[in-house]
N, C-alpha and C positions, 0 to 999 in steps of 0.2 A: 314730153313726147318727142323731142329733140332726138333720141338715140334711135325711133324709127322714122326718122324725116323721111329718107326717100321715099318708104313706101308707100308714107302717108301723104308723100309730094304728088308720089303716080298713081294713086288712087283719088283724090282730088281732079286732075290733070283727066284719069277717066270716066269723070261724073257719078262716082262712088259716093252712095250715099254710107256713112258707118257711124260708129262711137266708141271714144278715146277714151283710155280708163289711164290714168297719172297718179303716181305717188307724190304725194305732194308733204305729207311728213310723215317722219319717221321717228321714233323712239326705242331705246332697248336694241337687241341685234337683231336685226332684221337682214334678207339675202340683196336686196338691193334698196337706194339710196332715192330721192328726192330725185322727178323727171325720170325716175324708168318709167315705161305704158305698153300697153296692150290694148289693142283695138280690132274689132270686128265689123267686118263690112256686112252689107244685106244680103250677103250669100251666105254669110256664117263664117268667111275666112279669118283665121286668123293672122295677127301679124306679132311679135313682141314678149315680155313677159313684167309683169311685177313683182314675185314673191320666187322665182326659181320654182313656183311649180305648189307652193302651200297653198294658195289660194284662189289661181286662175281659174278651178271650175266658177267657181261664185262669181269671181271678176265677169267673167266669161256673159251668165245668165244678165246681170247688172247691163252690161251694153247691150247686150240684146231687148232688155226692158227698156233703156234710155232709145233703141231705136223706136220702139215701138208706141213711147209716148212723148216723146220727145222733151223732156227732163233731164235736167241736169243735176246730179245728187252725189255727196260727199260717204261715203262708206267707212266705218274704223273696222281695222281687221284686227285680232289679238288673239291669244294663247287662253282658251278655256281650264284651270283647274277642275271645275267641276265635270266636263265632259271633254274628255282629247280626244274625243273624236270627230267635235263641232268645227265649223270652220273656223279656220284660225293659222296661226304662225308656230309652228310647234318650237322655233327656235327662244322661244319666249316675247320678240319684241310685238311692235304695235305699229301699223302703217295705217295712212290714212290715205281713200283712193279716192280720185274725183273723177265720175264719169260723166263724160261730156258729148252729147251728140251732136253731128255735124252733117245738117239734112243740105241739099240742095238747094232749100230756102232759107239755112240758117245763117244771122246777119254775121255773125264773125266769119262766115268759109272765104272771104278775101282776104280777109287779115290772115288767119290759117295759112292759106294759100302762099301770102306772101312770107310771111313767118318760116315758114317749111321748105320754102327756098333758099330763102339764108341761110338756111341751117344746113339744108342738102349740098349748098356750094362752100362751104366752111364761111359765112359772112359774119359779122358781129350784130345781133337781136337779143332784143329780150322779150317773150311775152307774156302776158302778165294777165291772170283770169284771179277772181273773184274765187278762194275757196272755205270763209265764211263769213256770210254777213247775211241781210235782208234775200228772202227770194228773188227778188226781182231782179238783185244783179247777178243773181249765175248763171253760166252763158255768156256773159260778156266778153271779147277778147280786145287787150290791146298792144299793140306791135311797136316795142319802144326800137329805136336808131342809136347808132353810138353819139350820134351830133345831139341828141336830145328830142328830134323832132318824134312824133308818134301820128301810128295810124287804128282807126277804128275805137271803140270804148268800151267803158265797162256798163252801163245802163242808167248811171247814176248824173249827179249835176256836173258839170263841166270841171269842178274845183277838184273834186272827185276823178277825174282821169289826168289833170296834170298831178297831183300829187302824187298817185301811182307813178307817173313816167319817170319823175325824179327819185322818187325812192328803188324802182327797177334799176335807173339811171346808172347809182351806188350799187348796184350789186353785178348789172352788167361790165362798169370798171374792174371790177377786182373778180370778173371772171367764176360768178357764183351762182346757185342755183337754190332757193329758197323761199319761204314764208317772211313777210312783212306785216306788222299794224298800219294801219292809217285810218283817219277816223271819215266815216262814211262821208259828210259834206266835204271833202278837202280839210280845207285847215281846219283846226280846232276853232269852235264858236262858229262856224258856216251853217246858214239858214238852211236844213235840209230836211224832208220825212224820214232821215236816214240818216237819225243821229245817235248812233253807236257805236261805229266802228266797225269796219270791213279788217277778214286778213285776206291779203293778195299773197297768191302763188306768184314767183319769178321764178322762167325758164329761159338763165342766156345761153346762148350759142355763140363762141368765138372760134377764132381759124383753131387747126392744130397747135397745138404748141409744138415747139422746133425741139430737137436732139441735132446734135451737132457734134459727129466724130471726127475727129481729126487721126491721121493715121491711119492709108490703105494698105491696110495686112488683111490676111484671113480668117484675124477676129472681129473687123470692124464690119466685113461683109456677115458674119454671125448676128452681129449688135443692132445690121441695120435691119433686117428680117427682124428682129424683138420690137425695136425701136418701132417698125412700122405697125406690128401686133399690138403692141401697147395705144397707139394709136395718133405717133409724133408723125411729125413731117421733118422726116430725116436726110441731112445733109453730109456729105464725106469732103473732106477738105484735108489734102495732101498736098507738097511743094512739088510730087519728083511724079512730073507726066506722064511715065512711061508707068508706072502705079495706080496713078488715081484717071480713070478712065470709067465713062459710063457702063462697058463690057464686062465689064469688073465687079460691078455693081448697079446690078440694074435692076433693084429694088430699092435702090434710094433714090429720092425725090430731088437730090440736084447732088453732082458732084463738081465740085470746085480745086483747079490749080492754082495755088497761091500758098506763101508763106503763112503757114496760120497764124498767127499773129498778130500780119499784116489782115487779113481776111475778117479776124472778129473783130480787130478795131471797127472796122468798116458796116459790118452786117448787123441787121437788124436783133436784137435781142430782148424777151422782156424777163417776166418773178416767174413764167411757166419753163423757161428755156434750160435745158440740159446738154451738157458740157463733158466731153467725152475723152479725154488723153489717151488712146493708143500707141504714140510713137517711138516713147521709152528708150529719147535721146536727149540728149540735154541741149544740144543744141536748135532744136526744137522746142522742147518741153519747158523752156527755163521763161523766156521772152512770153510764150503763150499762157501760161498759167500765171506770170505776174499780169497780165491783161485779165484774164477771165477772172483771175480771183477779187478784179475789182473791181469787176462787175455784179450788177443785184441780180444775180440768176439764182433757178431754185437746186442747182445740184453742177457742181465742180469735180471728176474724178479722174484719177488718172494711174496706167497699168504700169506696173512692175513689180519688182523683188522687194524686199524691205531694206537690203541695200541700197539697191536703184532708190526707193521713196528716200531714206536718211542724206542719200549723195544731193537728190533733190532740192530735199529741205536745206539745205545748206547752202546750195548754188542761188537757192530762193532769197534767203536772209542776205546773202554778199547783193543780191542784186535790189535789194532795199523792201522786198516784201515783207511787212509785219506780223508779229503772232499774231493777233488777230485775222488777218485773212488766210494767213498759215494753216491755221484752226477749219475754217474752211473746207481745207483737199478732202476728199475722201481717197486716201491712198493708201494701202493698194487697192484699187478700185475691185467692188464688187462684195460678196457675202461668202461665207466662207461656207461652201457645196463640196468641197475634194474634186473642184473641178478640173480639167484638162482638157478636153478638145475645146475648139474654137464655140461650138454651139453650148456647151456646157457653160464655158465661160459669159458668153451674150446670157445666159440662164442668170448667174450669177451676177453681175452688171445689172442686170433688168430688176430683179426683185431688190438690190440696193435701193434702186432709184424708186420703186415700187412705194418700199420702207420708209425714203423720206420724204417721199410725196404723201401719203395717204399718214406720217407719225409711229407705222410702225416698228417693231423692235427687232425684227430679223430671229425672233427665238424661236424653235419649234411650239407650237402651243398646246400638241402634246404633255408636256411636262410645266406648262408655264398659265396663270391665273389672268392674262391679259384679253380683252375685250378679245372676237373673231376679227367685227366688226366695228370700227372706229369712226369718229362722227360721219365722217366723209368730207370734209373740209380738205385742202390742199393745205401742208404746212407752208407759211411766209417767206419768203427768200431774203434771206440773212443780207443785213444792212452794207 
């Protein structure tokens, strides 16, 4: 529910009573991933979507049922052979939605509450509900912390919500949104009514992940309008002042004077962060890319000619950079579109980074046997 926080922050905040419908798994191709929702308030508003549209009538009636009995119930959606015109997924996969109501008297709307804040301010949470096991624990919510502490529970015996908090724990590290086992008492062998095994939904929320272009030209202010679409929190970092000016670009979220070089040693970076080469000078280019390429970020690219990239790689190697982080650049940065203007090119750039975040292959799928839709997992940022 993370991808409608605000509104579900200011609906809360208005003493809206409504009910959250979450995809909580997915199989086969489905149009959206694990944490998309849709919810309706007791006006009938909507806010959100699950399925691109295959199956919110139904979602739809579901919240509205959950407001009205206040039940929390797991729905599988899928692709009928026998009648395509049943509800279902016409793309062939299988989601699984959990609708969840959240009455004015329901014990999670603090946890909620706080939960949907974090997320509304880009803060690091994970929460973590119940989406199969015994009746008694659905409904539960609990609010994991990056520190490990946690607020609120799932319904069950004490060993039962810190197990959850540690295994959310793991997944809010590594920045993921998914299903867990754990076995109803907490630990295995825990004296519980509730000895079979829960699966826990986890929904974290961390800040944006950062893009980071170096090089204020008229394609990086392209790059950062993508960048900011996509949904980074984009920086521009130039040496030459009379260039790199917030006026300049005033849809990035910090512009920085400094040596780039000098600047990424320094700044914060983590396996989400993308790396931007514009400057396609070597004196620039040379010092900052043997920095970044040896750094664990999920994407390295840098613009020029195939001249420019060979002169490159070569200034790389004298300056002691190895094939393997060599291997690394993506250069010449970007997908091959017959791009030209500067938006074109931010076009191009974008679905690179697109491609290797998300593992895809950059080929039209027109002509090509490749999934649409691929797990949804971020690929690893190379060691």
């Amino acid at each position: 529910m993370f991808d409608i926080a605000g509104d579900l922050h200011r609906w809360l905040a208005e003493g809206r009573e409504f009910a959250v419908a979450t995809v909580v798994a997915v199989s086969g191709s489905a149009p959206r991933g694990p944490g998309a929702a849709l919810a309706v308030d007791g006006e009938g508003t909507v806010v959100g979507s699950v399925s691109g549209g295959c199956v919110e009538g139904a979602v739809y009636e579901l919240c509205v049922r959950a407001l009205e009995d206040g039940e929390t119930r797991v729905e599988r959606f899928g692709y009928s052979d026998e009648d395509a015109f049943a509800v279902g997924l016409t793309c062939g996969g299988v989601i699984d939605v959990m609708v969840t109501p959240v009455s004015a008297r329901a014990a999670s709307r603090d946890v909620l509450r706080t939960a949907l804040s974090a997320a509304d301010g880009g803060g690091p949470a994970a929460l973590v509900r119940v989406a199969e096991g015994p009746p008694d624990l659905l409904g539960g919510a609990l609010l994991v912390r990056r520190d490990g502490s946690y607020q609120g529970g799932l319904g069950g015996p004490a060993e039962l919500d810190r197990s959850a908090a540690g295994a959310a724990g793991a997944l809010l590290d590594a920045g993921r949104t998914g299903t867990v086992a754990v076995p109803a008492g907490g630990e295995p062998g825990a004296g519980s009514p509730c000895s079979g095994g829960v699966r826990l939904f986890v929904e974290s929320s961390l800040p944006p992940p950062r893009m980071i272009v170096f090089g204020a030209i008229d394609f990086a202010a392209a790059l950062v309008r993508a960048g900011r679409f996509l949904g980074y929190r984009v920086t521009v970092c130039d040496a030459r002042p009379v260039f790199a000016t917030p006026a300049r670009f005033p849809e990035a979220d910090e512009v920085v004077v400094d040596w780039p070089h000098r600047y990424l040693r320094g700044t914060a970076t983590d396996g989400r962060t993308v790396l931007c080469v514009l400057t396609h000078d070597a004196k620039f280019d040379v010092p900052l890319l043997k920095v970044a390429l040896g750094l664990p970020v999920a994407f390295v690219g840098a613009m020029g000619s195939r001249r420019t990239h060979a002169d490159r790689a070569l200034r790389l190697r004298e300056a002691g950079v190895g094939e393997r982080e060599l291997a690394r650049l993506r250069s010449p940065i970007g997908l091959d579109l017959g791009a030209r203007t500067p938006e074109e090119t931010a076009l191009s750039i974008a679905a690179e980074i697109v491609a290797s975040r998300r593992g895809g292959t950059g080929v039209p799928l027109t002509d090509s046997e490749t999934p649409i839709h691929h797990d949804g997992r971020e690929a690893p940022a190379a060691a």
